[in-house]
FIMARKE-710131 format. One record per residue: x, y, z of N, C-alpha, C, O, CB in turn; residue number from 0. Coordinates in Angstrom, 3 decimals. Glycine has a CB too. Example, Ala and Ser with C-alpha at 12.3 -4.5 7.8 and 13.67 -1.06 7.14 Angstrom:
R  n.c1  n.c2  n.c3  ca.c1  ca.c2  ca.c3  c.c1  c.c2  c.c3  o.c1  o.c2  o.c3  cb.c1  cb.c2  cb.c3  pos
R  13.190  -5.690  7.800  12.300  -4.500  7.800  13.200  -3.300  7.800  14.236  -3.319  8.465  11.308  -4.473  9.046  0
R  12.850  -2.250  7.080  13.670  -1.060  7.140  12.900  0.030  7.870  13.409  1.138  8.039  14.084  -0.598  5.725  1
This chain:
R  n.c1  n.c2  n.c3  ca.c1  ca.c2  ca.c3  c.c1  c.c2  c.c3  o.c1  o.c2  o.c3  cb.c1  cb.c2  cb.c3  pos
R  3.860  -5.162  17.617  5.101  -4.459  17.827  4.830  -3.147  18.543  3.959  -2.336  18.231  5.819  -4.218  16.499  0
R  5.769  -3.041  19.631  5.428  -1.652  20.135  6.444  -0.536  19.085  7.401  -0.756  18.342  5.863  -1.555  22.033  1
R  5.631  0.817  19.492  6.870  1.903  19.046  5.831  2.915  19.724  4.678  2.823  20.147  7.444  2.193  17.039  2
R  6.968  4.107  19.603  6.646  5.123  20.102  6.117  6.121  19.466  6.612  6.394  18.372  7.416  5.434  20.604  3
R  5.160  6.806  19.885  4.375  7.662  18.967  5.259  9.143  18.630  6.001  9.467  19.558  2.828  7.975  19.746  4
R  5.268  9.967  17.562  5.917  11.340  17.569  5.020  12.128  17.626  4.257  12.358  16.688  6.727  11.719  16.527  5
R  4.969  12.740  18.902  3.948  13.950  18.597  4.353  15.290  18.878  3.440  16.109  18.985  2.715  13.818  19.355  6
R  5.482  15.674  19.014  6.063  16.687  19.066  6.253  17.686  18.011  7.135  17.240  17.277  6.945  16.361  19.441  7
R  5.758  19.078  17.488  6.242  19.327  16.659  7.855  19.392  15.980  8.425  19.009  14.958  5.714  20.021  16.771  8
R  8.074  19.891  16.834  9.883  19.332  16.394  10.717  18.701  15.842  11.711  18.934  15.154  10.441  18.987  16.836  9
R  9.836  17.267  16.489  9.957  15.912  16.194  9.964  15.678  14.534  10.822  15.363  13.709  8.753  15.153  16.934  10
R  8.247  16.072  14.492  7.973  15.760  13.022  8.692  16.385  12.082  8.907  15.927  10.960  6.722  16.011  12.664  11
R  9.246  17.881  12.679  9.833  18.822  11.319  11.208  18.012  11.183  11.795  17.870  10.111  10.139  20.838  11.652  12
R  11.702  17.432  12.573  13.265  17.277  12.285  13.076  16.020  11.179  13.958  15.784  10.354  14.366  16.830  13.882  13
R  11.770  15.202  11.257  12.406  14.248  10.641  11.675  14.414  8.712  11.958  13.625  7.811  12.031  12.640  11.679  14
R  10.904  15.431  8.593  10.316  16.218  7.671  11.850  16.858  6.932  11.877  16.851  5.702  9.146  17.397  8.469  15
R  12.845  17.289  7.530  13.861  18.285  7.133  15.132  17.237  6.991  15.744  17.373  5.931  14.077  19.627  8.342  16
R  15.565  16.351  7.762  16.452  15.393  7.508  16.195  13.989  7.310  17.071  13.157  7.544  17.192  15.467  8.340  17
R  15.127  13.696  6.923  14.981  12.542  6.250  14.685  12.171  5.293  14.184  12.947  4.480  14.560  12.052  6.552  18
R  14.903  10.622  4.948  14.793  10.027  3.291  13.540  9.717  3.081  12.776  9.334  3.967  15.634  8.660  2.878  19
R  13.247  9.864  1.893  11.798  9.817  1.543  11.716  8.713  0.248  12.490  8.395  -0.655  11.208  11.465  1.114  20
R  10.382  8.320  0.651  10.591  7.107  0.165  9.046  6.969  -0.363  8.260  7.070  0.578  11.210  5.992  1.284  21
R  8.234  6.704  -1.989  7.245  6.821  -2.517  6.277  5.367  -2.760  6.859  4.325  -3.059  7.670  7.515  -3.588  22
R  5.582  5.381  -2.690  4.592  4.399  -3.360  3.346  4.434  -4.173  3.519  5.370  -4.954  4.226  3.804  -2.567  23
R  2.378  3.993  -4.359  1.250  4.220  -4.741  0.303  4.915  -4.312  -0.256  5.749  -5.025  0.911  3.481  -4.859  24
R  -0.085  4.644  -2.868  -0.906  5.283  -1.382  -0.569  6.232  -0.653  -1.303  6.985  -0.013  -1.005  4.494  -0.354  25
R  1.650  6.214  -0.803  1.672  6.718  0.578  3.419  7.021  0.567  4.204  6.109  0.311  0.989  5.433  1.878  26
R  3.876  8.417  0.878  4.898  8.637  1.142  5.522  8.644  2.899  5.058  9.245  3.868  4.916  9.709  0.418  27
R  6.530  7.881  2.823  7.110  7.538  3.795  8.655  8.040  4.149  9.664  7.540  3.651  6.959  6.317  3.677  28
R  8.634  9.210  5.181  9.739  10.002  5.643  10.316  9.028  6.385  9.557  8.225  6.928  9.450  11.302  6.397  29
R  12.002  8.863  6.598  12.380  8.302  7.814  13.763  9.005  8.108  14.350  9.819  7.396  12.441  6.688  7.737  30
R  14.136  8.497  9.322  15.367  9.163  9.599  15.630  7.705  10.814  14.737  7.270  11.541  15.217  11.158  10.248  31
R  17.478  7.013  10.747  17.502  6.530  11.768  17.364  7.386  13.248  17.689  8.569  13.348  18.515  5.896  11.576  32
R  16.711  6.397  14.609  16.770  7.060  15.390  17.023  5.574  16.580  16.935  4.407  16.199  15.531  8.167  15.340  33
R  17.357  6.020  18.109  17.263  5.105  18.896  16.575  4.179  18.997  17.021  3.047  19.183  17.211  5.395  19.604  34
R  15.195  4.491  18.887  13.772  3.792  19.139  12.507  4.007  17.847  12.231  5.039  17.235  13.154  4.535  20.673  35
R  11.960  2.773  17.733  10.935  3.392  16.541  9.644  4.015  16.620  8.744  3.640  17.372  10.590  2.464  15.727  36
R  9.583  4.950  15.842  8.824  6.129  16.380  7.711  6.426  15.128  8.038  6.680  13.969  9.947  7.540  16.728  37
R  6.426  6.340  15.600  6.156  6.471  14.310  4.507  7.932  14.277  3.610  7.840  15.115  5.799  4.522  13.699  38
R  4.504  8.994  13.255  3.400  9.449  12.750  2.405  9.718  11.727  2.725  9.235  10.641  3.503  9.926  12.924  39
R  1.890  10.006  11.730  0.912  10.431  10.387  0.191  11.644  10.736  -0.453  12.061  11.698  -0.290  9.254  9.948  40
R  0.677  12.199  9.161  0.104  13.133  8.525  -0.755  13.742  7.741  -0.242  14.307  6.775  0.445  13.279  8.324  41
R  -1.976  13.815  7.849  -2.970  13.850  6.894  -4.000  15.331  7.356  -4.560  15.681  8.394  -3.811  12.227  6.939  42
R  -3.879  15.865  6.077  -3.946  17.476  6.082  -5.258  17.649  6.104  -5.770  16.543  5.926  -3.293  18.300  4.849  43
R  -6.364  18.769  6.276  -7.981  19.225  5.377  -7.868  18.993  4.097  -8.912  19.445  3.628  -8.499  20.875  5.369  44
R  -7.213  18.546  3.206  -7.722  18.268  1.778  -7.737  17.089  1.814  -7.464  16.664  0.691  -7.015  18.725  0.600  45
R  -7.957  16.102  2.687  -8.303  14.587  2.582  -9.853  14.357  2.771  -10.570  13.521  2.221  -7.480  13.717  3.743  46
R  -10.179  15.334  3.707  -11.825  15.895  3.943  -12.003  15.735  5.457  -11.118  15.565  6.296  -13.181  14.872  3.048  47
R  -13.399  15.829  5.645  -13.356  16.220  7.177  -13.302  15.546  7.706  -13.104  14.523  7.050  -14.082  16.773  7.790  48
R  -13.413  15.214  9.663  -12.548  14.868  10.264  -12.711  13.729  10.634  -11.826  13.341  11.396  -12.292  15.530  11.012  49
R  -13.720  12.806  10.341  -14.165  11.800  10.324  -13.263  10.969  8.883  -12.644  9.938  9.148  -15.744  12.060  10.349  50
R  -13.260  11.213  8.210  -12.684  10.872  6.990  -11.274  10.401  7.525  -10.956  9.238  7.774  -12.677  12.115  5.885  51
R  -10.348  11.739  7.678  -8.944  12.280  7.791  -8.700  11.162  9.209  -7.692  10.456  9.241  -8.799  14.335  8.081  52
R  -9.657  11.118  10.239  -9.204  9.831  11.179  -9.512  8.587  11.049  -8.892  7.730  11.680  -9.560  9.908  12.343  53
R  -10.688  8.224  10.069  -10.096  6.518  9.355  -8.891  6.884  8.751  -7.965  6.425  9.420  -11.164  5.643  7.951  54
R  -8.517  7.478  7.831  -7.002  7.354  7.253  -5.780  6.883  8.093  -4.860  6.082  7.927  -6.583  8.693  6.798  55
R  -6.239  7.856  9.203  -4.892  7.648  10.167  -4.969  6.275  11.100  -3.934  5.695  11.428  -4.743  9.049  11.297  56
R  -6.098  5.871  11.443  -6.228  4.240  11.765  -6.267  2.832  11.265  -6.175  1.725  11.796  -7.020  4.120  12.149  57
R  -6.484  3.401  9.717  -5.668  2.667  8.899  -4.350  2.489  8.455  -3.803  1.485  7.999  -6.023  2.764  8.194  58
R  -3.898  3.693  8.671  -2.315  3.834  8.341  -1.448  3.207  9.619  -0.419  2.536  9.541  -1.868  5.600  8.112  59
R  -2.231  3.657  10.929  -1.925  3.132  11.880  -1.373  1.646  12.110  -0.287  1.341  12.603  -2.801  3.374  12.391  60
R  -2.489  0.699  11.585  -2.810  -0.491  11.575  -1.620  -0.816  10.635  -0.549  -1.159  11.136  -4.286  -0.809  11.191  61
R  -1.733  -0.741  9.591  -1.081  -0.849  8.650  0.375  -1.258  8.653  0.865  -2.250  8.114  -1.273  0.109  8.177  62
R  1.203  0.032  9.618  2.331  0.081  10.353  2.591  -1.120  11.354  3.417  -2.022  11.214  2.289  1.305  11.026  63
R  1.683  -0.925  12.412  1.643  -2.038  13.096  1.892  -3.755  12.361  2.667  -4.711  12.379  0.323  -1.824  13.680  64
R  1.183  -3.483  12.025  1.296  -5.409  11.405  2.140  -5.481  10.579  2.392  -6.675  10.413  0.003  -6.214  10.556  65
R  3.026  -4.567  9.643  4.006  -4.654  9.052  5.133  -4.154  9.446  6.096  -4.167  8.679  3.801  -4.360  8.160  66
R  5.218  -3.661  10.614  6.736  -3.504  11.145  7.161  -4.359  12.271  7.320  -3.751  13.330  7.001  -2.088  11.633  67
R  7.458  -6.081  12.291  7.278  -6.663  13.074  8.891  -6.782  13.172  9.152  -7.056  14.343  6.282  -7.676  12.907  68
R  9.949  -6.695  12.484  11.178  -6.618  12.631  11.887  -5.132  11.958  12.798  -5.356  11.161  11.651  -7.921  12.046  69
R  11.649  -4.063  12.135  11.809  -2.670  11.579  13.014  -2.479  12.418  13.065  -2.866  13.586  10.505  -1.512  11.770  70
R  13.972  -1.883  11.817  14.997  -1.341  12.688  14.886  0.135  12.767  14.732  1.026  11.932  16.365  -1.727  12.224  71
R  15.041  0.081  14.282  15.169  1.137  14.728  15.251  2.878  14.134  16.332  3.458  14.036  16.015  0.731  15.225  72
R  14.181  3.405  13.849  14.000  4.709  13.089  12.635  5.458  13.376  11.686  4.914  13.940  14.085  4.410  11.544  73
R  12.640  6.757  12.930  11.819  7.473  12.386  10.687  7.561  11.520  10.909  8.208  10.496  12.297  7.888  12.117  74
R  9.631  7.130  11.631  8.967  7.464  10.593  7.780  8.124  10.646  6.915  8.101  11.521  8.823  6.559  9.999  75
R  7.852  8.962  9.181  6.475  9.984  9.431  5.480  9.397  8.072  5.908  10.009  7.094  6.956  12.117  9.244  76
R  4.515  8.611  7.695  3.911  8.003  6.774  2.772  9.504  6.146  2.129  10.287  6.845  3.156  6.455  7.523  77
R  2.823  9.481  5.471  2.061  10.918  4.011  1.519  9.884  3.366  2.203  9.029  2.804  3.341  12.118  2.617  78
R  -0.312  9.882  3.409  -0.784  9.477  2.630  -1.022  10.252  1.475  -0.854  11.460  1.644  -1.548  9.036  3.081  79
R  -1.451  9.801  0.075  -1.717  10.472  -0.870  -2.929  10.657  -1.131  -3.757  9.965  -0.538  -1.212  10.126  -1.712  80
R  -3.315  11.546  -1.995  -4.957  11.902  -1.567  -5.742  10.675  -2.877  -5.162  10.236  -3.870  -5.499  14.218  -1.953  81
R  -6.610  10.493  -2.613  -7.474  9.750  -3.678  -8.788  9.686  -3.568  -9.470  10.486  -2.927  -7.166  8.492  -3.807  82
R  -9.333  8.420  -4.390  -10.960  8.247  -4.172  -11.143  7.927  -2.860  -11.694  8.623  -2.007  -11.694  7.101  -5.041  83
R  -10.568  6.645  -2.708  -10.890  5.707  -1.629  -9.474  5.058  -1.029  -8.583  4.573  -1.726  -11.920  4.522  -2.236  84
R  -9.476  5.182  0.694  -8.934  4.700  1.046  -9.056  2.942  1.302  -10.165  2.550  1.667  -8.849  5.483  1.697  85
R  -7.660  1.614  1.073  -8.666  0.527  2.078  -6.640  0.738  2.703  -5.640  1.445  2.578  -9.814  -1.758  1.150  86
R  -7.319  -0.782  3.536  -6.287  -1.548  4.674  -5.407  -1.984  3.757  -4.224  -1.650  3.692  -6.875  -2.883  5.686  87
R  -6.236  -3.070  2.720  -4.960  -3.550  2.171  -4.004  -2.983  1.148  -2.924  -3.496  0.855  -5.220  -4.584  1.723  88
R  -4.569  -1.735  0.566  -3.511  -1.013  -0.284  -2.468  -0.184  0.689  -1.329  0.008  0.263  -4.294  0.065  -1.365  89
R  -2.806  0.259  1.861  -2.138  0.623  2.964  -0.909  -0.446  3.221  0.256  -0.191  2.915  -3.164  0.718  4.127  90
R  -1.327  -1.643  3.811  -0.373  -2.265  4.033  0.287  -3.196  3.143  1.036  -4.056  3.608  -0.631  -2.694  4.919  91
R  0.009  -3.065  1.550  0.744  -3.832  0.692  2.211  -2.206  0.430  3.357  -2.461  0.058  -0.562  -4.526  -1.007  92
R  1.804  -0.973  0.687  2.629  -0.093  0.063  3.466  -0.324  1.385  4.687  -0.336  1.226  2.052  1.473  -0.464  93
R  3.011  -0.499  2.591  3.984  0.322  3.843  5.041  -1.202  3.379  6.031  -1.065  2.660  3.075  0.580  6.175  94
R  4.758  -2.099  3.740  5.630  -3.783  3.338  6.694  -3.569  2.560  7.813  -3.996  2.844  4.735  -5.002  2.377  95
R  6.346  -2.686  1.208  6.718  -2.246  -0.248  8.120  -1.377  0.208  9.302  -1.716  0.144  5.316  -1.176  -1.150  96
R  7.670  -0.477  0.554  8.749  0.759  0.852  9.788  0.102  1.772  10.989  0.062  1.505  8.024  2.214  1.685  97
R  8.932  -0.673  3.453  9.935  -1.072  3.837  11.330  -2.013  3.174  12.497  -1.718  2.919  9.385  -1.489  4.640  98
R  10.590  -3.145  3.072  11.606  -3.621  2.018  12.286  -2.930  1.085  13.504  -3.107  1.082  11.132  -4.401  1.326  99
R  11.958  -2.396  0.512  12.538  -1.336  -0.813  14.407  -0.395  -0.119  15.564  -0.165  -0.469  10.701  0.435  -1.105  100
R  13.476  -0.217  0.964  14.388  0.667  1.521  15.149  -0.103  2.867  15.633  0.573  3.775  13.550  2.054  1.912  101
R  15.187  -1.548  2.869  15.792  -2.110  3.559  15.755  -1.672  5.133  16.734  -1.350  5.807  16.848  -2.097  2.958  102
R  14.427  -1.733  5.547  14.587  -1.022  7.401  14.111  -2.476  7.677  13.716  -2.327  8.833  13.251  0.708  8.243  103
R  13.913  -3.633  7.415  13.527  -4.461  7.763  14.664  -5.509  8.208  15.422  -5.998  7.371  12.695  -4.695  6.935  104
R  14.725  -5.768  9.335  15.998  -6.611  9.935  15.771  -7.971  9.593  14.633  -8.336  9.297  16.201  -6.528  11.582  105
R  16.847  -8.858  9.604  16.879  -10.223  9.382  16.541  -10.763  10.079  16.917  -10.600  11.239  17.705  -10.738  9.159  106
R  15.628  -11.710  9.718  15.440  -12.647  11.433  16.344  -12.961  11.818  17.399  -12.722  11.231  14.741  -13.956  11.671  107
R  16.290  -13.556  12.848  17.621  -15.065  13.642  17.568  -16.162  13.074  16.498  -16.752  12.925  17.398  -15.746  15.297  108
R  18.432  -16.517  12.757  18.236  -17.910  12.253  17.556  -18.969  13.339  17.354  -20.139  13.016  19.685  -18.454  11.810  109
């Protein structure tokens, strides 16, 4: 699935300041509807250094990817939570989780 990346600060605050937030085990997930789906991650120095903090985000990456194959159209900014150990599949059993939960997932076609 394609989407568009947010890298604007702006971007992230607007959707940091007007959007629904949505919790799991791994990973909090901001969204806001928008035209096109847009997606970032956030992961601060207390996850550890920078080698660390960018597997997180290529996992979270991934994660997104393979589970937003029918996502409607929105915002999202994904907040991992801090822990021992990151993997893939607790990543993408929570992102699946929330989506559904929070209904951004469109119906197929019959």
């Amino acid at each position: 699935m394609k989407y568009r990346r947010l890298k604007k600060t702006k971007d992230i605050a607007r959707v940091l300041k007007t959007g629904k937030r949505a919790y799991a085990e791994t990973l909090q997930m901001v969204f806001v509807p928008s035209k096109e789906t847009a997606m970032a991650v956030c992961v601060g120095k207390k996850f550890g250094k920078s080698v660390a903090r960018n597997r997180i985000k290529r996992l979270l990456r991934e994660a997104f990817r393979n589970s937003a194959q029918a996502i409607s159209p929105c915002s999202v900014l994904l907040i991992p939570k801090v822990k021992e150990e990151y993997s893939y599949q607790a990543f993408l059993r929570d992102v699946k989780k929330v989506l559904k939960k929070e209904k951004l997932l469109e119906d197929p076609l019959p």
